[in-house]
C-alpha positions in Angstrom: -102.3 -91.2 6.4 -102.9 -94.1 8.0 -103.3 -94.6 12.1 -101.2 -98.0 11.5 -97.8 -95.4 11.3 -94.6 -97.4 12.1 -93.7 -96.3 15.3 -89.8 -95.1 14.6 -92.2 -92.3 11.5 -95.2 -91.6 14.2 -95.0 -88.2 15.3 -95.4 -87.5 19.0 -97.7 -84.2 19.9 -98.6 -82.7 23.3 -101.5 -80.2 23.2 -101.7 -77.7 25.7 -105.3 -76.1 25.9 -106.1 -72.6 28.0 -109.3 -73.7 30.1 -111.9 -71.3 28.5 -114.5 -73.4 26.1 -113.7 -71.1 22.9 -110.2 -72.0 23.4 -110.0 -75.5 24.8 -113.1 -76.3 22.4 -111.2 -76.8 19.2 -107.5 -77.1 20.6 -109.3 -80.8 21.9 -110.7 -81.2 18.2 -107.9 -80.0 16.2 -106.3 -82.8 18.7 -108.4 -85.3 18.0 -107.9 -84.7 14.2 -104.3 -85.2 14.7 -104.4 -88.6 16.4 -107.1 -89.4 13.6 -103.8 -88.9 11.0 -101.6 -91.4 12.7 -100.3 -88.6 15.1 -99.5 -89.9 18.7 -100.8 -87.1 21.0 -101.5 -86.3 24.6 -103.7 -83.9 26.0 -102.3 -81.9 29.0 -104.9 -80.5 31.8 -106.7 -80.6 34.8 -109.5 -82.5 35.8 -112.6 -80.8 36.1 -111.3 -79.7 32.2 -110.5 -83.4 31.3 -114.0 -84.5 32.2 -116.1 -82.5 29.8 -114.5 -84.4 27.1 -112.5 -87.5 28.4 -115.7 -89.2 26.6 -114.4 -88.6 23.1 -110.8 -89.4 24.3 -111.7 -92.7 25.3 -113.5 -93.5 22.7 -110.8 -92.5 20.1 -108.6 -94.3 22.4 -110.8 -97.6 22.2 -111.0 -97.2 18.0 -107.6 -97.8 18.1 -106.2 -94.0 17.6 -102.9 -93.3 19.9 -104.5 -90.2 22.1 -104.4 -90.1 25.9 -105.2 -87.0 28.4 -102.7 -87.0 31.2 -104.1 -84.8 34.3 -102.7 -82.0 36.8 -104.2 -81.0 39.9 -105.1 -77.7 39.5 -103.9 -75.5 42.9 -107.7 -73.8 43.1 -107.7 -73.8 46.8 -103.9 -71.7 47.0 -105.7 -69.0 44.4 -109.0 -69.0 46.5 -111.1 -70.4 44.1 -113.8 -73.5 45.2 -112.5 -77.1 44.5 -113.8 -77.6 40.5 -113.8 -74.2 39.3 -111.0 -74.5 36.5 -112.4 -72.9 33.5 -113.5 -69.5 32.7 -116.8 -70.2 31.6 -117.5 -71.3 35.7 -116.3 -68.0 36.6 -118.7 -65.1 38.0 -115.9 -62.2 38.1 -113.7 -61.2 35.6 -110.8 -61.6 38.0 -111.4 -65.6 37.8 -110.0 -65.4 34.2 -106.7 -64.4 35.7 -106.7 -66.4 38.6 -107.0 -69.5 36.0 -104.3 -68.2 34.0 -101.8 -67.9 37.0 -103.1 -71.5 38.0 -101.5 -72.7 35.3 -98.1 -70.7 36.1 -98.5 -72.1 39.2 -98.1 -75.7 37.6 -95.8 -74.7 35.4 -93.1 -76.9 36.3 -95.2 -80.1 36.8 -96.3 -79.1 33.0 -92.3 -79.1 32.0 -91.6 -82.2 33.5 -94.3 -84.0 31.7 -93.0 -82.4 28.7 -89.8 -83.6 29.3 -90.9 -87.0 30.4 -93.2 -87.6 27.2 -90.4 -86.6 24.7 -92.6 -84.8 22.4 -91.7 -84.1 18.8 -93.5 -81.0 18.7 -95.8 -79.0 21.6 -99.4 -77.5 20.6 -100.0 -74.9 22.9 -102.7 -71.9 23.3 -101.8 -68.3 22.8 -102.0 -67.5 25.9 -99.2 -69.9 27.1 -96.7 -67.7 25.8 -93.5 -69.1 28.1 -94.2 -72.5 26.2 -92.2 -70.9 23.4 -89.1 -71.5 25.4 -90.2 -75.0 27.1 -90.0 -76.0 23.1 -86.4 -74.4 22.8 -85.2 -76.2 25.8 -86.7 -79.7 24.1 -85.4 -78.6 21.1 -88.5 -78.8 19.1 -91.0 -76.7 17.4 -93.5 -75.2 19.0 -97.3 -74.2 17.4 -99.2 -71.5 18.1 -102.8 -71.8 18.6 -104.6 -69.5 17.9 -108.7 -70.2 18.1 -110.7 -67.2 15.9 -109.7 -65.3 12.8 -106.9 -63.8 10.8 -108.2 -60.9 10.5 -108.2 -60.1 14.1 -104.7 -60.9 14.1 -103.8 -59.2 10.9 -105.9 -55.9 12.3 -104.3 -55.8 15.9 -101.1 -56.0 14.7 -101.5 -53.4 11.6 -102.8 -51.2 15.2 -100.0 -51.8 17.4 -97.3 -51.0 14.5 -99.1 -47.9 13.9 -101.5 -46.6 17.0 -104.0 -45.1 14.3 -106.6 -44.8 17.1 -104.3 -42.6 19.3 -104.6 -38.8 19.1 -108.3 -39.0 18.3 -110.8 -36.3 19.9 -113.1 -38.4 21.0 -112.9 -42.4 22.3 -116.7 -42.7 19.9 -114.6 -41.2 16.6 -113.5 -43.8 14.1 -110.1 -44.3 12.7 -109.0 -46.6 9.6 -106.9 -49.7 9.9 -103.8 -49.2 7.8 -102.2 -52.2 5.4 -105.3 -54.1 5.2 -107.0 -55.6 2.1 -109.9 -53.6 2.7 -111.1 -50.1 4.0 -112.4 -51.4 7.6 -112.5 -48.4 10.2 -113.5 -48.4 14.0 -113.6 -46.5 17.3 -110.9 -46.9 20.2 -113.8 -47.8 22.1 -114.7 -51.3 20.1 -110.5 -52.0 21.1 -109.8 -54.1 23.5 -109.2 -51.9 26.9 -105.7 -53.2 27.1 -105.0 -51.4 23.7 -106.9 -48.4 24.6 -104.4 -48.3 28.0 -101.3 -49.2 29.2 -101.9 -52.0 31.9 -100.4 -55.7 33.1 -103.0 -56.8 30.7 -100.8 -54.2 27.6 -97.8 -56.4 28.9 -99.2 -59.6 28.8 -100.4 -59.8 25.5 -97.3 -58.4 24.5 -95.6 -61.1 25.3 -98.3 -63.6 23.6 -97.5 -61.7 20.3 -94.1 -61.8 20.6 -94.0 -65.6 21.6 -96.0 -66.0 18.3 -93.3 -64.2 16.1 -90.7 -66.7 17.8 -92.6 -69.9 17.5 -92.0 -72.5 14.5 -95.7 -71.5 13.0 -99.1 -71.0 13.8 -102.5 -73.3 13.7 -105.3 -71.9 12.7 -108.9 -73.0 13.1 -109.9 -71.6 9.5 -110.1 -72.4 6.3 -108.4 -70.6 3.4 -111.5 -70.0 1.4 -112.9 -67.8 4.0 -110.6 -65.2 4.6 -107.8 -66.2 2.1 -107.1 -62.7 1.9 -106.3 -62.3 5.0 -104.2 -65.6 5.5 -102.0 -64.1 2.6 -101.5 -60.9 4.3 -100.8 -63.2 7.8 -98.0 -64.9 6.1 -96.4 -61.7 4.0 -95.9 -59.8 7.9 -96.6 -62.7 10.7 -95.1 -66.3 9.6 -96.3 -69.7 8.8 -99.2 -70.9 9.5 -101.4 -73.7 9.1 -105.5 -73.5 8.7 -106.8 -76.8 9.4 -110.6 -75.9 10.3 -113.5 -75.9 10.4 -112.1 -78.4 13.2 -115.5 -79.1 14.3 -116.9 -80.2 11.6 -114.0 -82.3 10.9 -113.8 -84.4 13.9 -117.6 -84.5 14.3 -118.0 -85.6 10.1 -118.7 -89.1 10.7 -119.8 -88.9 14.4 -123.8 -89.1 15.6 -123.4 -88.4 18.5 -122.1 -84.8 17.7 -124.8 -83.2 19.3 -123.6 -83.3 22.4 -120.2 -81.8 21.7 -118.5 -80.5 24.9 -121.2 -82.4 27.3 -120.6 -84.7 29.7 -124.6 -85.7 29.8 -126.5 -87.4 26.9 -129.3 -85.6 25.0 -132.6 -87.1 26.1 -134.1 -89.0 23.2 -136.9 -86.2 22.0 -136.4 -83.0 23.8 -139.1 -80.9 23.9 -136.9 -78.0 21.9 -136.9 -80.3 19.0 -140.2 -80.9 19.3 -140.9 -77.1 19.5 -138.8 -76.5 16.3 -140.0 -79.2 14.6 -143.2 -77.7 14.6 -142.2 -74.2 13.2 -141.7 -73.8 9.4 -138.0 -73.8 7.4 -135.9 -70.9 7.9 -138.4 -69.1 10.3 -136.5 -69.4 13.7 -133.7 -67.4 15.0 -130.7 -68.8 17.2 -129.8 -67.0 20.3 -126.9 -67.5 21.9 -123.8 -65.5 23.6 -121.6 -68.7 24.2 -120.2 -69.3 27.5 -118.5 -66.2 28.8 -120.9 -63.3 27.9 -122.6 -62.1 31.4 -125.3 -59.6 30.4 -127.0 -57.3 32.8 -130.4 -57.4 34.1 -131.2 -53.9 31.9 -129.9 -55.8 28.8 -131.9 -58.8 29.1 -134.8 -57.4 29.6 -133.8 -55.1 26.2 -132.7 -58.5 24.3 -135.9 -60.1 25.7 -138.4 -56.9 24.1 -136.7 -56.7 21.3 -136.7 -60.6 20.3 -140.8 -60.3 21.2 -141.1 -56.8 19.1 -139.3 -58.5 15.9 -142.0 -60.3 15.6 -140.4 -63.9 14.8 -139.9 -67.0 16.1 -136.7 -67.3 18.4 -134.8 -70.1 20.5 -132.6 -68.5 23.3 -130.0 -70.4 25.0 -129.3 -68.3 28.8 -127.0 -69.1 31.2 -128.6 -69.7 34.8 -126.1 -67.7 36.7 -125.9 -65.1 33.8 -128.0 -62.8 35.7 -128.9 -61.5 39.5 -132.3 -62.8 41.0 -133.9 -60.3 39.4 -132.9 -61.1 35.9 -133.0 -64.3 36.2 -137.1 -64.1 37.8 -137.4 -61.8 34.9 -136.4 -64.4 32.4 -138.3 -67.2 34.0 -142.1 -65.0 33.4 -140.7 -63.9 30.4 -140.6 -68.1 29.2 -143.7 -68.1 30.5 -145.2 -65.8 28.3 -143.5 -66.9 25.3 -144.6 -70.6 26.0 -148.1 -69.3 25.9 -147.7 -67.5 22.8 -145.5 -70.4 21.4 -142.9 -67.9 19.7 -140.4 -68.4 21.1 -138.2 -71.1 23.4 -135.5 -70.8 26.2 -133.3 -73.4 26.7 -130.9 -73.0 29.9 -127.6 -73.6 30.4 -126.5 -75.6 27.8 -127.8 -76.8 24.4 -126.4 -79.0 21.3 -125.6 -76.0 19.3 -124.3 -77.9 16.1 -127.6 -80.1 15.9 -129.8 -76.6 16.4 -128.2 -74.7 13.7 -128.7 -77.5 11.2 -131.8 -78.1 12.2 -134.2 -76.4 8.9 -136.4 -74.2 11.1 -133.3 -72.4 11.6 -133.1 -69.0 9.6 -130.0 -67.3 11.1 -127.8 -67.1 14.6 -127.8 -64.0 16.6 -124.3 -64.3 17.8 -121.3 -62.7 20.5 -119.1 -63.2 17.6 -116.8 -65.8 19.1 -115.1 -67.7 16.5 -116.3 -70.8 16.9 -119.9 -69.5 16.9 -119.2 -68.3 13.4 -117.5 -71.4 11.8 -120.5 -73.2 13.1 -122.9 -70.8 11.4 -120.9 -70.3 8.7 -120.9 -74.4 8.1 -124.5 -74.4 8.6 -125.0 -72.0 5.9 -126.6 -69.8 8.3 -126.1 -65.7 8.1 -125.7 -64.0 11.1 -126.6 -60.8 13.6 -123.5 -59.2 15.4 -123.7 -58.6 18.4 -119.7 -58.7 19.8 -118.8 -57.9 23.6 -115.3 -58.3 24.4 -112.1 -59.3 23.1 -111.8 -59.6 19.5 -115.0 -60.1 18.5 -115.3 -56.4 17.1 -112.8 -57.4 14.8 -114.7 -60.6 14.0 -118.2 -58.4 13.5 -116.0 -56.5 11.0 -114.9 -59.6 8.7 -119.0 -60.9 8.8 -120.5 -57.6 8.1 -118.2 -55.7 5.6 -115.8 -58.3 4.5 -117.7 -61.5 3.8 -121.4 -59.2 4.2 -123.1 -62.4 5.5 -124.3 -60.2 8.9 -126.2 -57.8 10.1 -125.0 -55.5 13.3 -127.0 -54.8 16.4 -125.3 -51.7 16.9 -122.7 -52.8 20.1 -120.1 -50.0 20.3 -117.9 -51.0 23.5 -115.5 -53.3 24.2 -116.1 -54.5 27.6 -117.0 -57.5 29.8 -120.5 -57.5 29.3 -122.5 -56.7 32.5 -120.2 -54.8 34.6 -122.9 -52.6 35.5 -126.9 -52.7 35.3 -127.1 -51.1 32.6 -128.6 -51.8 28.7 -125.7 -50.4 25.5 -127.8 -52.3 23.1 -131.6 -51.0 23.0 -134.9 -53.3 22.2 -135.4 -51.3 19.3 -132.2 -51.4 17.6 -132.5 -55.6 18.5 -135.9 -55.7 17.1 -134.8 -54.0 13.6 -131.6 -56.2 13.1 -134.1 -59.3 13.4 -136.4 -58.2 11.1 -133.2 -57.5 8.6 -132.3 -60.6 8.7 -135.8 -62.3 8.3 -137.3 -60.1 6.4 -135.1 -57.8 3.8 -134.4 -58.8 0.2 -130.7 -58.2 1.2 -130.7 -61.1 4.0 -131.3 -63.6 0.7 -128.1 -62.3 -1.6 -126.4 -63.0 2.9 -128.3 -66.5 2.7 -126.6 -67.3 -0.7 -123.0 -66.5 0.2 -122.9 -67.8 3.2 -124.5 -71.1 1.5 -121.1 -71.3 -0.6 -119.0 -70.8 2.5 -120.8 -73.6 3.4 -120.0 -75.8 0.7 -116.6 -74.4 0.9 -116.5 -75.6 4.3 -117.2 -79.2 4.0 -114.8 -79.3 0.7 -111.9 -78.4 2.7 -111.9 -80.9 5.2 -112.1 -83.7 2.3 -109.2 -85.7 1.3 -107.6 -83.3 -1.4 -109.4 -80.0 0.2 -107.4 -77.1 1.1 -107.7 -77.9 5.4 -106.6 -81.9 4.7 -103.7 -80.8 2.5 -102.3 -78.1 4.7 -102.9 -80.7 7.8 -101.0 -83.6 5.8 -98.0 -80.9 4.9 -97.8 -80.2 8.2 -97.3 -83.5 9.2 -94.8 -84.1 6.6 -93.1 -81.3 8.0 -93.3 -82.7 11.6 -92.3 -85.4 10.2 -88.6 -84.3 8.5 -88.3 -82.3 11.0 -88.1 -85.1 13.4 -85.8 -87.1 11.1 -83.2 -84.3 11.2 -83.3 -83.4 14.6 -82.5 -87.3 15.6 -80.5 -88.2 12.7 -77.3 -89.1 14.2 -74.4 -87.3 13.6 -71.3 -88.7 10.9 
């Protein structure tokens, strides 16, 4: 498809991201990829959100792609939050996250009137904007689903909430087995998410999200059907339609230098001195660290992650968060660089670092990971195995399609569900951290992990070729969109 489209065929697209980066990440790609195919789309959101990555907007914009971000003041100041702090991966408490998410119902109405002032053909919204489902009804159009990780999180938690296997058990630690899926996967209540284990707003809310899915036209998925195809099938036999049209990142960024600094509003210095580091270590002899941009770990665990990285006895790079830890992590952290600065084995980057250019970088071996989903596709499109290491959410779920679905991972041995750091205390020990590395480094088994996920790789950058499986299911879609616009304006006889 061509970005000339005649204007009376273009399709017209609002996307409507949920300000958290493993959300809003790809819902901004996948958008991009859109407007790349002759869609005409606009970006709905507020502006601290809109300026990590207005950049790439405009300069879509300015190639001549029909994209634009239209911005909402976001009430912070009414839900006690400081001016700028719009996304979750600002926020220090957990009770941020919610605050954001009734932000957003707080705006609700400005939303709608955009909506109905940019007479959309179709709406794009998160999961967790479940009342768009009847903004679409009212406009009379379809709306999509996003949904930004697996489908075999959503095929397990809903094969749990038909049939509650993990109720009745003795103990929160004892497993159960997930019924109706392609493979035997067990786990404990305690790797659930809390709102499964007990009835709370949270139990209500999510039921909702689920239920808005059933009732919207289809999903989007950032997947790709060679990677869990299994699991897409089983999706569509009990769930609905659905679209996967990943890896998105690698998509939008296939043709782009300046990828590297994906989701950054500041350019990459020329040679950092991380690339100089790793460009002085051998291939495949340097492990990736990094828990994303949510994950708060407590002083006891990072000194436990810090031992056990030392104790592996390889090379490491460690992306940390600044306000990840009290002042007594975070002094912890600082003589712990210094040791490993003197010793040269291993690098901390903080804050922020270009994540796709480090994991294709060929020092790189494998990426100890939270298990987000976008974290995976970019491992997985790197070729690089992994070391589980989920916290929260559905990233058990997601440890459980690496590790005994696709066996391209190695666990660390987390057992609960929580939002990491809570309390000062260490569930993952330096030992157990230490022996995953060397697994992965080391054991003949890591190379037969290095193959596969070397094919997923391939697999990966097939798909998003004209004629693979993401670019045909993206251009059926928008065939779809397409008709469907057709009828609903055709005139009546």
């Amino acid at each position: 498809m061509s970005m000339e489209a005649e204007p009376e065929n273009q399709i017209n697209v609002i996307f409507l991201p949920f300000p958290a980066p493993g959300h809003m990440i790809p819902m901004v790609d996948t958008a991009r990829i859109f407007a790349k195919h002759g869609v005409s789309v606009t970006i709905i959101t507020t502006p601290a959100n809109a300026s990590t990555f207005q950049k790439a907007i405009d300069t879509d914009f300015n190639s001549g792609y029909n994209i634009t971000t239209r911005v909402l003041p976001f009430p912070a100041a009414e839900l006690g939050l400081p001016q700028g702090l719009e996304n979750a991966k600002d926020a220090t408490a957990r009770e941020t996250i919610g605050k954001l998410r009734l932000g957003i119902l707080m705006i609700k109405d400005q939303i709608e009137l955009l909506f109905q002032e940019l007479h959309p053909d179709c709406l794009v919204t998160d999961m967790l904007h479940p009342w768009t489902v009847e903004s679409a009804a009212k406009l009379g159009i379809p709306r999509l689903y996003y949904y930004s990780s697996s489908y075999f999180s959503t095929c397990a938690k809903y094969s749990i909430l038909k049939h509650n296997p993990h109720q009745g058990l003795l103990s929160h630690t004892h497993s159960f087995t997930i019924p109706e899926l392609p493979h035997n996967i067990q786990m404990t209540p305690l790797q659930l998410e809390p709102w499964l284990r007990t009835q709370s707003s949270a139990t209500e809310f999510f039921e909702a999200v689920y239920e808005s899915e059933s009732r919207s036209y289809g999903a989007l998925y950032n997947d790709f059907c060679e990677l869990e195809g299994d699991y897409e099938k089983l999706y569509k036999s009990t769930v609905g339609k659905s679209w996967s049209v990943g890896p998105v990142s690698a998509w939008v960024n296939k043709d782009d230098e300046r990828k590297s600094n994906r989701g950054h509003t500041e350019d990459l210095a020329q040679e950092p001195e991380w690339l100089n580091w790793l460009n002085s270590k051998q291939d495949e002899s340097v492990l990736y660290v990094s828990f994303g941009s949510l994950t708060r770990f407590s002083h006891s665990q990072l000194v436990e992650l810090a031992h056990g990285l030392d104790q592996s006895g390889h090379s490491f790079i460690w992306v940390i968060r600044k306000n990840d830890e009290s002042e007594k992590g975070e002094s912890f952290v600082e003589e712990f660089e210094e040791k490993m600065k003197e010793s040269k084995k291993g690098y901390i980057i903080w804050n922020w670092a270009p994540q796709l250019l480090i994991l294709e970088h060929p020092a790189i071996a494998g990426f100890l990971t939270h298990c987000g989903w976008n974290s995976i596709l970019e491992s997985v499109s790197a070729g690089l195995p992994m070391i589980t290491w989920p916290t929260y959410a559905e990233q058990f779920y997601n440890e459980k399609l690496i590790v005994e679905v696709l066996k391209i991972g190695v666990p660390v041995g987390a057992k609960e569900n929580k939002w990491a750091g809570m309390e000062d205390c260490a569930d993952v020990g330096r030992e157990e951290i230490a022996n995953a590395v060397v697994h992965l480094m080391e054991k003949e088994e890591s190379r037969e992990m290095r193959s596969r996920t070397r094919k997923l790789s391939d697999a990966a950058k097939k798909s998003i070729e004209k004629g693979g499986s993401s670019y045909c299911n993206l251009m059926q879609l928008l065939e779809e969109l397409k008709s469907l616009k057709i009828a609903i304006h055709r005139p009546l006889k």
